[in-house]
C-alpha positions in Angstrom: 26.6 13.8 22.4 23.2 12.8 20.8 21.6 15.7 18.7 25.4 17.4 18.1 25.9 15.6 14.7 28.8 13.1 14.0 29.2 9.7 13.6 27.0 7.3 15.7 27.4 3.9 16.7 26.7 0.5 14.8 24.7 -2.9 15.1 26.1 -4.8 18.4 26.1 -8.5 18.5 23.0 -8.4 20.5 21.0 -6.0 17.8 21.5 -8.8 15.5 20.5 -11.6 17.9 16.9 -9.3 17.6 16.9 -8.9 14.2 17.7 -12.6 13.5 14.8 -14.1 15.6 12.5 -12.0 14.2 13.3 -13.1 10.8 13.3 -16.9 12.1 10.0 -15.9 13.7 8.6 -15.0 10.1 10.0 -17.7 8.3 8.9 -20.1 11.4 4.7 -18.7 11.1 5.0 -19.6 7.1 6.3 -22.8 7.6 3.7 -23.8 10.1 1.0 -22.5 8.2 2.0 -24.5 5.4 2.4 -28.0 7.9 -1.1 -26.8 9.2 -2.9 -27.3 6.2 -0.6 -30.0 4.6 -3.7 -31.9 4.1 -5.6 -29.0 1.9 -3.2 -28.0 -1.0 -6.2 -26.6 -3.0 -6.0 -23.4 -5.0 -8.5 -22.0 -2.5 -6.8 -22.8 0.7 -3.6 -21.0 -0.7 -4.9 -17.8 -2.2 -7.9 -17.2 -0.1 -7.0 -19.0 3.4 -10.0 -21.4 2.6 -12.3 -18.5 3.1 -12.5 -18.7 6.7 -10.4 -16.1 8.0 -11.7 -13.7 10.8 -11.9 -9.8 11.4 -9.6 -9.0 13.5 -6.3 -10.9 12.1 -7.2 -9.7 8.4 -7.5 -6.1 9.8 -3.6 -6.2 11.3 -3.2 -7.9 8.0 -4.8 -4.6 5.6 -2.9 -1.8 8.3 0.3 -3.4 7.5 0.2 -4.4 3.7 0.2 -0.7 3.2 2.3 0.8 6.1 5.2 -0.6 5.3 8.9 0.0 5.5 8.1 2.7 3.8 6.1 4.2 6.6 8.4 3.3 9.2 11.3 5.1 7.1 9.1 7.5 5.6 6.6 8.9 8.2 8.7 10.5 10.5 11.0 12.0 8.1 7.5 13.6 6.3 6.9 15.5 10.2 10.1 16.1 10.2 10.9 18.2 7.5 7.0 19.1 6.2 5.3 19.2 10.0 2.3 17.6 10.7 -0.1 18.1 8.2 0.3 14.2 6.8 -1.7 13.9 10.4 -5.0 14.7 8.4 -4.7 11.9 6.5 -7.0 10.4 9.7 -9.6 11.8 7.7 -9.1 10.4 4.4 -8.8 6.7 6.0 -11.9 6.9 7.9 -13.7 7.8 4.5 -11.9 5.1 2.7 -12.7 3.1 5.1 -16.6 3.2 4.6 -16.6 3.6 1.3 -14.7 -0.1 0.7 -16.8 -1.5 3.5 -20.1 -0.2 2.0 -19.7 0.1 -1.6 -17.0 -2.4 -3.0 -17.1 -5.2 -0.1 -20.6 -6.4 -0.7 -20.3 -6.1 -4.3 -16.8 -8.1 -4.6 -18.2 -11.0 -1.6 -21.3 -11.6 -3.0 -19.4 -12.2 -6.9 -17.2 -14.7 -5.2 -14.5 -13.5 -7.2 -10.3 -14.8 -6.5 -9.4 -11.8 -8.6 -10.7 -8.3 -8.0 -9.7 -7.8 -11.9 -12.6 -10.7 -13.1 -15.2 -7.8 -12.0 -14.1 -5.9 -14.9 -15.2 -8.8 -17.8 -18.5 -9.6 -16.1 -19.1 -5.7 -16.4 -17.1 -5.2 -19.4 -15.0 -7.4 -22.0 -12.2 -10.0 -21.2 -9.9 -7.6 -23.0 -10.4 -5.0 -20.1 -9.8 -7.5 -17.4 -7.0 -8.3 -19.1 -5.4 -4.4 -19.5 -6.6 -3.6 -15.8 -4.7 -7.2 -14.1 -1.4 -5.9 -16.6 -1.8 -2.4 -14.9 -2.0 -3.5 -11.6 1.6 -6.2 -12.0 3.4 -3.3 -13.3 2.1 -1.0 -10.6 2.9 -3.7 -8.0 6.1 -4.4 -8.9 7.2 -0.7 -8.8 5.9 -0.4 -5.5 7.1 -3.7 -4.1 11.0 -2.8 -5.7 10.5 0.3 -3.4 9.2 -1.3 0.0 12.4 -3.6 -0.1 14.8 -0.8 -1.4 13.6 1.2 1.7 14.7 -0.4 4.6 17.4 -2.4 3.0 19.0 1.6 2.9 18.1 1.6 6.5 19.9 -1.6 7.3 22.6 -0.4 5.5 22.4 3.2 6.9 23.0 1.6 10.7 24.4 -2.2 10.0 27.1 -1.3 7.2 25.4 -4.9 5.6 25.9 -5.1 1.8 22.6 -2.7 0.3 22.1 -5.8 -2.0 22.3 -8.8 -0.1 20.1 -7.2 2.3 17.2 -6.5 -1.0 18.3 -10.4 -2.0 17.6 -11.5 1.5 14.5 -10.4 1.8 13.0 -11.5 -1.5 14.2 -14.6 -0.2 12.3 -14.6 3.2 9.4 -13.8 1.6 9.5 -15.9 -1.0 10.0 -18.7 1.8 6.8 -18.4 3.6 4.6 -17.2 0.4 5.7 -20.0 -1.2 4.5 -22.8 1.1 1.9 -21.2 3.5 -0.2 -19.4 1.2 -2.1 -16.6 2.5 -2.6 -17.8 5.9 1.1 -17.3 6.3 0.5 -14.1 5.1 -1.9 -12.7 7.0 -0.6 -13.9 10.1 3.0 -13.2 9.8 1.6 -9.7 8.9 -0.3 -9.6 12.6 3.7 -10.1 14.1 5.0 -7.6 12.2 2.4 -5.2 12.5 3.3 -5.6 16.4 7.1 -5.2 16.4 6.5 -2.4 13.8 4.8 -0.5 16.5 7.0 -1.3 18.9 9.7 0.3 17.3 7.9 3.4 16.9 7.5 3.0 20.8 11.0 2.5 21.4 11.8 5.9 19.5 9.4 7.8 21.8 10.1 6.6 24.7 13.7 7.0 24.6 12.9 10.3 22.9 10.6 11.6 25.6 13.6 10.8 28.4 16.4 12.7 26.4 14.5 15.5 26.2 12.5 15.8 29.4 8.5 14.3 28.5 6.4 14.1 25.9 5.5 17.9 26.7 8.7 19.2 25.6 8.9 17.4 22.4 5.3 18.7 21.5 6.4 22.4 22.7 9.9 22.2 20.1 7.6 21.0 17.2 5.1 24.2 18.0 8.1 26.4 17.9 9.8 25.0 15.1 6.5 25.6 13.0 5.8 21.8 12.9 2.4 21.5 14.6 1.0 23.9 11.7 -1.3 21.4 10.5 -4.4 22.7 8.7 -3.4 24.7 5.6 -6.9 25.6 3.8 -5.5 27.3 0.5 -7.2 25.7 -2.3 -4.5 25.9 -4.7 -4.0 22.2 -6.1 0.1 22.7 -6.5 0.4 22.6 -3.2 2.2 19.6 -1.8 -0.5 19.6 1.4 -3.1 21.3 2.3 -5.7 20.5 3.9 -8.5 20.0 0.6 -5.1 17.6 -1.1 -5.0 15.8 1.8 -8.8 15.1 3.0 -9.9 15.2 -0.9 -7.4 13.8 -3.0 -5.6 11.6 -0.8 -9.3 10.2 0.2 -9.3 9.0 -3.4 -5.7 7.7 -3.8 -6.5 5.6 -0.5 -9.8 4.3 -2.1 -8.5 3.3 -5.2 -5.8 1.4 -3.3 -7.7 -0.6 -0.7 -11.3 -0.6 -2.6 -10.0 -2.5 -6.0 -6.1 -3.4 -5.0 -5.4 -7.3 -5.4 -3.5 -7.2 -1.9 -6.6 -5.8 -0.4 -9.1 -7.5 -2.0 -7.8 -10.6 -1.8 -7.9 -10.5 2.1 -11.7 -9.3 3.1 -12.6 -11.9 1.0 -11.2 -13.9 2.5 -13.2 -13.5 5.7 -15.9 -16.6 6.4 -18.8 -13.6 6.5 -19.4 -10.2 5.0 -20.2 -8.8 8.6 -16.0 -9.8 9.3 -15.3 -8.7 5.8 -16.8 -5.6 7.1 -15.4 -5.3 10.3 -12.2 -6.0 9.1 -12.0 -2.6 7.5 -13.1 -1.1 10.2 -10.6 -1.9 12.5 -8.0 -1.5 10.2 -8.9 2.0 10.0 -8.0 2.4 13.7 -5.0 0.5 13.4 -4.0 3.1 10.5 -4.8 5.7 12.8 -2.4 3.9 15.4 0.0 3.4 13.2 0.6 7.0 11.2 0.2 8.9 14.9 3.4 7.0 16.4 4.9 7.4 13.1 3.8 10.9 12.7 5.3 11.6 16.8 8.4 9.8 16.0 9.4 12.5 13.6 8.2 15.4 16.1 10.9 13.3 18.2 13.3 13.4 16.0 12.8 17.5 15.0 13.0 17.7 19.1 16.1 16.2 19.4 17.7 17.5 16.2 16.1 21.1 16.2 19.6 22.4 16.3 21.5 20.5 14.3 19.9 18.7 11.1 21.6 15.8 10.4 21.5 15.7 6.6 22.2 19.5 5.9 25.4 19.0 8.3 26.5 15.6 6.4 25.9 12.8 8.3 23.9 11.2 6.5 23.7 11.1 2.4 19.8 11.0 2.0 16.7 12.4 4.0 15.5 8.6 4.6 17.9 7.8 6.6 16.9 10.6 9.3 15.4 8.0 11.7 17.5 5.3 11.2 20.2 7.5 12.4 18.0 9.0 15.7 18.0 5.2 16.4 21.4 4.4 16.5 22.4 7.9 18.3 19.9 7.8 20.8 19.5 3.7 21.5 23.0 2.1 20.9 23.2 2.3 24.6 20.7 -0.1 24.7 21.7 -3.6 23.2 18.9 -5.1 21.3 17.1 -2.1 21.1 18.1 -0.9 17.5 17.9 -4.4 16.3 14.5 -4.2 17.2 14.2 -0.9 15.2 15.6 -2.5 12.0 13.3 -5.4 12.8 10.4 -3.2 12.5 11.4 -1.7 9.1 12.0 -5.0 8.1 8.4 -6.8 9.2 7.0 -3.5 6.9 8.8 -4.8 4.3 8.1 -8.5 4.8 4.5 -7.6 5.1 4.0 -5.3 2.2 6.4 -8.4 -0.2 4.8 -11.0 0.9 1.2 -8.9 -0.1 2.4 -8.3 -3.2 3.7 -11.8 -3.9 0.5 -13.7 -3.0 -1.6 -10.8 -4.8 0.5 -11.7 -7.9 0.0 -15.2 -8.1 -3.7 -14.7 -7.8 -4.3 -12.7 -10.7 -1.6 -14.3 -12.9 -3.5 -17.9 -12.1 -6.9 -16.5 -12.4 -6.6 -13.8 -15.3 -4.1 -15.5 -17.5 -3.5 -19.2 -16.5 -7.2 -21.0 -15.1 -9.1 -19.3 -18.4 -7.1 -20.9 -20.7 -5.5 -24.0 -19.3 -8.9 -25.7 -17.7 -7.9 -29.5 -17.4 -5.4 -28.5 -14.7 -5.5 -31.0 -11.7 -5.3 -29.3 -8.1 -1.6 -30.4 -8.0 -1.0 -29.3 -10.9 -2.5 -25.6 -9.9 -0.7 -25.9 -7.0 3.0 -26.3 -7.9 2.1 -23.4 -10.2 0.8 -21.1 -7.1 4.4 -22.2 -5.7 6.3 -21.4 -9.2 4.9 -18.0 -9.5 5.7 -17.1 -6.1 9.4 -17.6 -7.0 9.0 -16.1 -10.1 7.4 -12.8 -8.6 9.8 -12.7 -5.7 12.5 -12.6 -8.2 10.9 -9.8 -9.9 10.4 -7.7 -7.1 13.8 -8.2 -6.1 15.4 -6.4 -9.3 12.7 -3.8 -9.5 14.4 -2.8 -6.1 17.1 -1.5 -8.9 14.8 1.1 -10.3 13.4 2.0 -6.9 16.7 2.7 -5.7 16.8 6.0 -8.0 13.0 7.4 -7.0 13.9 9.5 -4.3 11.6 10.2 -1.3 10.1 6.4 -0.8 6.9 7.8 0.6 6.0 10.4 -2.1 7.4 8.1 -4.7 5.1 5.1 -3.4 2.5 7.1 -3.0 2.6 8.8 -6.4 2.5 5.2 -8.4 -0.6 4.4 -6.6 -2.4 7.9 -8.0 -0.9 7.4 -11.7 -2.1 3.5 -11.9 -4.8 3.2 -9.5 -7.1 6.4 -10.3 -7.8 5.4 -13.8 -8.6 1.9 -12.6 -10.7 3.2 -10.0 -12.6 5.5 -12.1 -13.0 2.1 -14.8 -14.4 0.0 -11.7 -16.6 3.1 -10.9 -18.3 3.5 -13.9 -19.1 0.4 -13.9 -20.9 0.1 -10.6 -22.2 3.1 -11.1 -23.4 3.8 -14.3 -25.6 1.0 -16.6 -25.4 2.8 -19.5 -21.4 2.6 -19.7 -20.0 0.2 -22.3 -16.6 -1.6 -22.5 -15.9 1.1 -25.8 -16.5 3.9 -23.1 -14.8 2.0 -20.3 -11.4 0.9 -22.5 -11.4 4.9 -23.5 -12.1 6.4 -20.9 -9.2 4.5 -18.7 -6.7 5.1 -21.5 -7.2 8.9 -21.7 -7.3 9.0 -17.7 -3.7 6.9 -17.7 -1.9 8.9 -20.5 -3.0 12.3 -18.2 -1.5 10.8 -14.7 1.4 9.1 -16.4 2.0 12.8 -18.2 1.8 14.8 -14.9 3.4 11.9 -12.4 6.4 11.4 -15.0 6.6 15.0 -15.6 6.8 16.2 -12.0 9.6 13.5 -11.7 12.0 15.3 -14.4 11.0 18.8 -12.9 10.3 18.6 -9.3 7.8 21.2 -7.6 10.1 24.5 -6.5 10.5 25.2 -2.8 7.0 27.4 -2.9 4.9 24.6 -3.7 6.7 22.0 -1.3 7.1 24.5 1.6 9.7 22.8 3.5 10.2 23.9 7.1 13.3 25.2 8.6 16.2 23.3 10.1 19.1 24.6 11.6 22.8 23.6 11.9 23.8 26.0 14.4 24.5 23.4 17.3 26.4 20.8 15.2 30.1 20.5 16.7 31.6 20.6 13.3 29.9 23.5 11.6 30.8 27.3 12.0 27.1 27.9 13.4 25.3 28.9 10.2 21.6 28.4 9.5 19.9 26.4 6.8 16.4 25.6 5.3 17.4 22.7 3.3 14.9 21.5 0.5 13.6 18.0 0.3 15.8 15.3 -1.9 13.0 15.6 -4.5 13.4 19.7 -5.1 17.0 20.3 -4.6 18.0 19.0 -8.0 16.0 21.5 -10.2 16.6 21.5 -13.9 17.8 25.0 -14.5 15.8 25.0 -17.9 12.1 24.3 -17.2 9.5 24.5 -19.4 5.9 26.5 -18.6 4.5 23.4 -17.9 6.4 22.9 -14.5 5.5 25.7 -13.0 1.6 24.4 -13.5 0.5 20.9 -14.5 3.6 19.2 -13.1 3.6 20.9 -10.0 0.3 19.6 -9.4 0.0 18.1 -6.2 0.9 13.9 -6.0 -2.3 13.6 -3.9 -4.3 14.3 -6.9 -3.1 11.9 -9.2 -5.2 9.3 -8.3 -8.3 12.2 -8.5 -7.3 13.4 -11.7 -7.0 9.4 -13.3 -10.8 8.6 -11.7 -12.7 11.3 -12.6 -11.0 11.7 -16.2 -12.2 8.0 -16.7 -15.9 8.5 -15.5 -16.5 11.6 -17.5 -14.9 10.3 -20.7 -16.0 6.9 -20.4 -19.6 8.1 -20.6 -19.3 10.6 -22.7 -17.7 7.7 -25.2 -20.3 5.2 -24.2 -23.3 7.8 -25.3 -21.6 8.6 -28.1 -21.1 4.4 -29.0 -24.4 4.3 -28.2 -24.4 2.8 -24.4 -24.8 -0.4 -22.9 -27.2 -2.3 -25.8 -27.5 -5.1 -23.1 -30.9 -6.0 -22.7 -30.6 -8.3 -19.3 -27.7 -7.2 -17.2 -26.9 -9.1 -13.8 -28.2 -6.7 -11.0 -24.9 -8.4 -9.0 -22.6 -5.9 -10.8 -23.9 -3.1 -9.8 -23.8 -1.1 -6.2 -27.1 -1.9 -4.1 -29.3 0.1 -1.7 -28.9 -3.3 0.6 -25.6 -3.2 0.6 -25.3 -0.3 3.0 -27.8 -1.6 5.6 -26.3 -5.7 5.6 -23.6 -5.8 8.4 -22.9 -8.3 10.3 -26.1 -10.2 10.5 -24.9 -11.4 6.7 -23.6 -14.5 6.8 -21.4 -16.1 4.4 -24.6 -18.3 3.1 -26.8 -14.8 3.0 -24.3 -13.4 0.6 -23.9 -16.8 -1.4 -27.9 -16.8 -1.9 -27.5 -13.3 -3.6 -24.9 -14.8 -5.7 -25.2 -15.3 -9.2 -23.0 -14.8 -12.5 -23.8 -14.3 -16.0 -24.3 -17.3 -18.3 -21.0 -16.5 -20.2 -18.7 -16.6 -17.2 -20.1 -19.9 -15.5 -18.5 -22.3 -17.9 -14.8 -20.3 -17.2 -15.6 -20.6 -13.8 -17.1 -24.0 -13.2 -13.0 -25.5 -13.6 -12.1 -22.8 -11.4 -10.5 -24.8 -8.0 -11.1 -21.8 -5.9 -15.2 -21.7 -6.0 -15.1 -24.8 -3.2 -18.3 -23.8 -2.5 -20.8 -25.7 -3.8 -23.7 -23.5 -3.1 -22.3 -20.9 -5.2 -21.6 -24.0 -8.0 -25.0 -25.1 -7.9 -26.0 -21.7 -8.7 -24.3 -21.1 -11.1 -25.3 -24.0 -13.0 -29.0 -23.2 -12.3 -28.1 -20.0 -13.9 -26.9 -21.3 -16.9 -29.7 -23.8 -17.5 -32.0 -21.2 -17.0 -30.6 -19.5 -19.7 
């Protein structure tokens, strides 16, 4: 009897039917892609869809780079067990949302720039751009190992498929339509996925809501079970959530991962205007609004339906990520086709978030490390490389799945390598903008002291989790189970119930600190040191610095009456950069060229 506890059903023939053509149906959008613009192999064309992508597309595109398998695994476990306070992070992506659209769009469309990481040598030194593109590959590749491991546990959770060949499988997918459609492929692969993502959210609420009598009954078990408690205003930082961790620190870490990522970057500018560019984030902010609230009600679902009998602290299943892949199979197996379609949306999170990370790769590998130094390359030439490197990188994030698998909870765990990496970065990019009398001495310091202090406290709340107080998980009950005597339990999440017995004063303080603020901690320790260093070296001796590189007052009034050509009349680089640029194959437009060498003849 669903909700009882026990065994559940497995994949029928017709859940795989499902799953299959939604993989063909990935693979098939990459190859077309690629047949579409057979005729334009160039460097542009396959990092940057030729620059003429639109809003809307690119928007699905942003939503589902980021929610992932991992939120479609994650999310509903997070209400599940914690309630509903991961709800407020509505809040922190509307402010993200404005402050990429209004501060770091304009900045990074009117540059031109393939690589969000070349900001950093026209502000500072080659040998920062350099340290911040290495940052962001090892960053990516952690977080990438963890979107595949995620719902390859899932598949094998439901399917009984080998864990491996399911992580091998979907390198390979990816690496498919990455390989010969570019970002196009991307981006519009990532608009099917982010569909039959939310459609398997549906399919768990609907079924949900009959089970258990309407959408009214669920929301009046999560208010009784404690899970609707959502605004928690203690200020105390070593709290998991609270409101301030949420709205303010998680405001940050979503900043620093959409304002300077590669994968997010790389696709507003993309967009034929900055008024799309724009837009885009915009409406990716309601799609991420879309997406976390199904998410977020699937787990109210799945606390309605299991209020009685937890399925972990009763033993059906061996880790708290597999809670909804579980609901799925006990509440749709009923319904051929219907849990294939559940797997398929795990899987499109993953496919999207991969094939992100792949393409994001590439780019900064060819444009950080390869295009500087090897300038005679022909476009063919560049282009089998784009091709190599996606193999390469797909490879890569295939056997970082290894050291994913041993991370714990995917969603604090991917959320927590964003706040140790990012946050520095972010504060480096920031004080840049920002600040004219920063140099690189300040910059280079400042980022290193702000990554040894969120590598210290990320790593160190890894070896000594946070104790029960400062997660506060909510209460779950066996007492309906068919195979238990009745007994009670408030389980701890997978990340707290292995406590080291021996923990040094430190845990109980600085490690417990709250994941949501690494990414706070990392920025803010990199603007204050930077300039502190940067007075101290004396400051930015530069007597003509480009007014491109910083943030301007007419950047926050230009919407969408800029036009790609407004923004290209505004843009201008420094005479050191336009003769490692002038070989680059992805500034195809010759405006920007002919600017560049006015520039340089000027000076």
């Amino acid at each position: 009897m669903v909700g009882t506890g026990g065994q559940v059903a497995t994949f029928s023939v017709w859940d795989y039917v499902v799953f299959a053509g939604t993989i063909v149906g990935t693979a098939g959008i990459g190859l077309f892609q690629a047949i579409r613009s057979r005729k334009d192999i160039s460097s542009a064309e396959f990092l940057l869809g030729g620059r003429q992508m639109t809003a809307v597309p690119v928007a699905m595109s942003l939503t589902a780079s980021f929610m992932s398998g991992i939120t479609v695994i994650g999310t509903p476990t997070e209400a599940y067990r914690y309630g509903t306070a991961f709800w407020l992070f509505g809040f922190s992506y509307a402010i993200m949302s404005a402050v990429t659209a209004e501060i770091f769009v304009p900045l990074f469309y009117r540059l031109q720039i393939t690589s969000a990481y070349e900001y950093l040598e026209l502000r500072f030194s080659r040998p920062i751009r350099i340290i911040g593109t290495s940052m962001y590959i090892v960053q990516t590749a952690l977080y990438t190992g963890l979107v595949i491991y995620a719902p390859a546990l899932a598949l094998n959770q439901i399917t009984g498929l080998d864990l491996w060949g399911v992580l091998v499988a979907t390198g390979a997918v990816c690496i498919l339509y990455c390989t010969v459609g570019g970002l196009k492929a991307v981006i519009w692969t990532d608009v099917l996925q982010m569909v039959i993502m939310l459609a398997g959210f549906v399919a768990v609420i609907a079924r949900g809501a009959v089970l258990q009598g309407g959408l009214t009954k669920i929301w009046e078990d999560a208010g009784q079970g404690g899970r609707l408690e959502a605004f928690d205003f203690d200020p105390d930082p070593l709290k998991r959530h609270t409101f301030w961790t949420i709205v303010v620190g998680g405001s940050i870490m979503w900043v620093s991962i959409y304002s300077i990522n590669q994968s997010q970057v790389q696709r507003y500018i993309s967009c034929k205007t900055l008024g799309h560019a724009k837009m885009s984030l915009y409406v990716n902010m309601v799609g991420l609004w879309v997406t976390v609230s199904l998410a977020m009600f699937s787990g109210l679902t799945m606390f309605s339906i299991y209020k009685n009998c937890d399925p972990f602290t009763n033993g059906d299943i061996t880790t708290q990520d597999q809670l909804l892949p579980y609901l799925v199979m006990d509440i749709l197996a009923d319904y051929p086709g219907i849990p294939g379609l559940f797997v398929a949306a795990a899987y499109s999170g993953t496919l999207s978030t991969v094939s992100s990370s792949i393409n994001a790769l590439v780019a900064v590998t060819m444009e950080d490390f390869i295009l500087p130094l090897c300038k005679n390359l022909t476009e063919k030439q560049v282009s089998w490389l784009n091709m190599g490197l996606s193999v390469l990188f797909g490879a890569l994030c295939i056997g970082m799945a290894g050291v994913a698998s041993v991370m714990g909870s995917v969603l604090q765990a991917a959320l927590s390598i964003f706040g140790m990496i990012s946050g520095p970065l972010l504060g480096l990019y920031l004080l840049g903008m920002l600040f004219r009398t920063s140099n690189s001495i300040g910059g280079l310091v400042g980022m290193i002291i702000g990554l040894v202090l969120t590598l210290w406290v990320g790593i160190g709340g890894q070896i000594y989790p946070p104790t029960v107080g400062k997660t506060n998980p909510l209460h779950v009950s066996t007492a309906g189970c068919n195979n238990t005597m009745g007994q009670n339990y408030t389980t701890t999440a997978p990340w707290t119930s292995a406590v080291p017995d021996v923990r040094p004063p430190l845990a109980e303080t600085w490690y417990s600190l709250s994941y949501l603020y690494f990414s706070a901690l990392g920025t803010l320790t990199t603007i204050v040191s930077g300039l502190l260093v940067s007075m101290i070296t004396g400051g930015c001796k530069q007597d003509k610095m480009n007014p491109d590189l910083f943030v301007k007052t007419s950047d926050l009034i230009c919407f969408s009456r800029c036009s790609k050509s407004e923004a290209s009349d505004v843009t201008e680089k420094a005479a050191t950069d336009f003769h490692m640029e002038a070989d680059n194959p992805t500034f195809t437009d010759s405006d920007v060229k002919s600017k560049h060498v006015e520039k340089a003849s000027r000076l």
